[in-house]
C-alpha positions in Angstrom: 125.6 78.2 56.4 124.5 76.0 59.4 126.3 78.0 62.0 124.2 81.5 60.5 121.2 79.5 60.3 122.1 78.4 64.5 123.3 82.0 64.7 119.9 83.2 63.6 117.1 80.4 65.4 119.1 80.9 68.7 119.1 84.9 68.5 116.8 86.9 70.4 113.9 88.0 67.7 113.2 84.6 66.8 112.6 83.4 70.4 110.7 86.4 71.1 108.8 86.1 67.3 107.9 82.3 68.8 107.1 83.7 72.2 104.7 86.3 70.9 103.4 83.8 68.4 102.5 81.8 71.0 100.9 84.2 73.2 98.6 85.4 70.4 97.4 81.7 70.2 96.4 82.1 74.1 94.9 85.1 73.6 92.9 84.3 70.8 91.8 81.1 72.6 90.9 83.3 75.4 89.2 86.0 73.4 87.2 83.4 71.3 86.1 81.6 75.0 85.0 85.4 75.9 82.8 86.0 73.1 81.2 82.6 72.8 80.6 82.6 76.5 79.8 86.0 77.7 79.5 88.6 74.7 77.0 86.4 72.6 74.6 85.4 75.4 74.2 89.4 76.1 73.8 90.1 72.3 71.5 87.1 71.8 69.3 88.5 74.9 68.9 91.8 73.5 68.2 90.4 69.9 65.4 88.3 71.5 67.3 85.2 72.9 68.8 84.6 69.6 72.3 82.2 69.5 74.0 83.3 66.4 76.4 80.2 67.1 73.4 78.2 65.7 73.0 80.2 62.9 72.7 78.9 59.3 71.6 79.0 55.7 70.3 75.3 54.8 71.8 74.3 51.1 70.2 70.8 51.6 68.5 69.5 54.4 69.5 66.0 55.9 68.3 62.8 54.8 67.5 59.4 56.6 68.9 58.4 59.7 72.0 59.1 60.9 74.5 55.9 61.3 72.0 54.3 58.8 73.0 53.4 55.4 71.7 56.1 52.8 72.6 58.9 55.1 72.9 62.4 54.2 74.3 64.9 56.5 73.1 68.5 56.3 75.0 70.8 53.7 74.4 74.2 55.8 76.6 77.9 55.4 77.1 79.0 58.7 76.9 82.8 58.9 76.5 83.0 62.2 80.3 81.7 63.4 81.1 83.9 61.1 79.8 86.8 62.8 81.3 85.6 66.0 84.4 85.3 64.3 83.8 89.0 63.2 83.1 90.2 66.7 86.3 88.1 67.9 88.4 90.1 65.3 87.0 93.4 66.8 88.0 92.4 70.5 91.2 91.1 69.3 91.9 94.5 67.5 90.6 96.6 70.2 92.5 94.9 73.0 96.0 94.8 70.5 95.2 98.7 70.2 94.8 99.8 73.8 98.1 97.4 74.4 100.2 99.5 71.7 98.5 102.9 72.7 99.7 101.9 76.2 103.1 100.8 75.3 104.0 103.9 73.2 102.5 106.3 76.1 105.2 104.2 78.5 107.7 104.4 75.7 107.1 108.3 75.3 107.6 109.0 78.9 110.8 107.0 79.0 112.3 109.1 76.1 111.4 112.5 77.9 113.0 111.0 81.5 116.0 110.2 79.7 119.2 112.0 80.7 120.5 113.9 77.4 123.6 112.5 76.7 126.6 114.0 74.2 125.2 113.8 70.2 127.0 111.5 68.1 128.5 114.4 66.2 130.3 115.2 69.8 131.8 111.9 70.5 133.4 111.8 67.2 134.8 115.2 67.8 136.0 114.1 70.8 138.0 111.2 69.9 139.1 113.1 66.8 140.5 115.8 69.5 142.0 112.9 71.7 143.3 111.1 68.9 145.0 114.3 67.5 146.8 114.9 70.4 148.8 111.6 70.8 
């Protein structure tokens, strides 16, 4: 069982599974730099030089000083990450579709390049035949 289980973490799909994992982690990071820098500052002028980053439903407001005893932090919901978050997830799927739409037009062209070989149905005719004659 340990030599499958070395078989299988040293085979190709898991070290491309971990590549690609990897690479979605960058490009999230990348993504999530893009919106919060460039996308929301253009949305935020348009709605009036609002930051949605800053966002927030107050549950409970915050009490005394902070680093004094009897301290309460503020219990907010912030809806507004959330919305970044939302428009992250619409980049991310975006740019993941206009990858695959890309990569299947490449892959289509490949298939009609490629030279038509002998069906399967042939080759096994044709070692039937060779096989016969010996």
């Amino acid at each position: 069982m340990l030599k499958e289980f070395k078989e299988f973490i040293t085979g190709g799909n898991v070290i491309e599974f971990a590549v690609a994992v990897i690479m979605a982690a960058a490009i999230g990071l990348v993504v999530t730099g893009f919106v919060n820098d460039i996308v929301m500052p253009v949305v935020g002028e348009f709605t009036g030089g609002m930051d949605f980053s800053q966002m927030k439903y107050v549950l409970s407001a915050a009490t005394g000083v902070e680093g004094e005893e009897g301290y309460k932090a503020e219990n907010a919901i912030m809806y507004g990450r959330w919305i970044n978050s939302i428009i992250n997830l619409i980049i991310v799927g975006f740019v993941m579709f206009m990858m695959i739409k890309s990569y299947n037009k490449v892959k289509k062209k490949e298939e009609e390049t490629a030279p038509a070989g002998p069906s399967d149905n042939d080759l096994l005719t044709e070692i039937r035949d060779l096989l016969s004659k010996k």
